[in-house]
C-alpha positions in Angstrom: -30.8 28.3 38.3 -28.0 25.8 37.9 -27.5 22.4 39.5 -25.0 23.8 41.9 -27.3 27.0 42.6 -30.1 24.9 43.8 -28.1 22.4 45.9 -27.1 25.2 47.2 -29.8 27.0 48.1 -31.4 23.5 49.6 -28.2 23.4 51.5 -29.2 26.6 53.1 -32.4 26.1 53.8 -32.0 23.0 55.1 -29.2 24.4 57.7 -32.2 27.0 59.0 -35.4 24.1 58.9 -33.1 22.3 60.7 -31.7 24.9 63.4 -35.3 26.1 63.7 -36.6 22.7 64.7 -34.2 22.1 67.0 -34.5 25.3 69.0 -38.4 24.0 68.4 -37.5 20.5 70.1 -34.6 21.8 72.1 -32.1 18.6 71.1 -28.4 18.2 71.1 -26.1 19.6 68.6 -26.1 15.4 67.8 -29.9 14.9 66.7 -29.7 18.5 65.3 -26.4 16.8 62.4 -29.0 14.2 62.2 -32.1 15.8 61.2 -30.3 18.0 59.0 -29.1 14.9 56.9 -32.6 13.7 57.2 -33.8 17.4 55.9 -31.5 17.1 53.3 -32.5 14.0 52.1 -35.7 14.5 51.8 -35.6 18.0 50.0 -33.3 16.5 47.2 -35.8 13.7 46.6 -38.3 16.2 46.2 -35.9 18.2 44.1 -35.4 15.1 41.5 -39.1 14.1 41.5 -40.3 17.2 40.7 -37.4 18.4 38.4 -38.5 21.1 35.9 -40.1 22.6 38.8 -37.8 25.6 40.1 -38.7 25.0 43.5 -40.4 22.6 45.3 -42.1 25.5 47.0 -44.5 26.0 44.0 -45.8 22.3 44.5 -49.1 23.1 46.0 -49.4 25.8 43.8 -48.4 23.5 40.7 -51.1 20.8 42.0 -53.6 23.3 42.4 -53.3 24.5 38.6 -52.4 21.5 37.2 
């Protein structure tokens, strides 16, 4: 998957972790643009840190393994 694939496929997933929580927490549309930037953040960190993984779904799975 290329660069641009995976940001955006974190994009996406980010958009529905985040709409998901807040229907969770029941928040306004403002906390909801910040936890998504929040979301986002965090899942690129995780992207970098655990680059040639092709998801960072696979960590446990990778630590279990490994």
């Amino acid at each position: 998957m290329t660069d641009v694939g995976m940001v955006n496929r974190v994009e996406k997933t980010t958009q529905q972790l985040t709409e998901r929580l807040d229907r969770m927490l029941n928040k306004p549309d403002v906390s909801l643009i910040t936890s998504q930037n929040t979301l986002r953040s965090l899942w690129l960190m995780m992207l970098s840190e655990s680059w040639p993984l092709p998801s960072p779904m696979l960590l446990p799975n990778w630590r279990k393994e490994g």
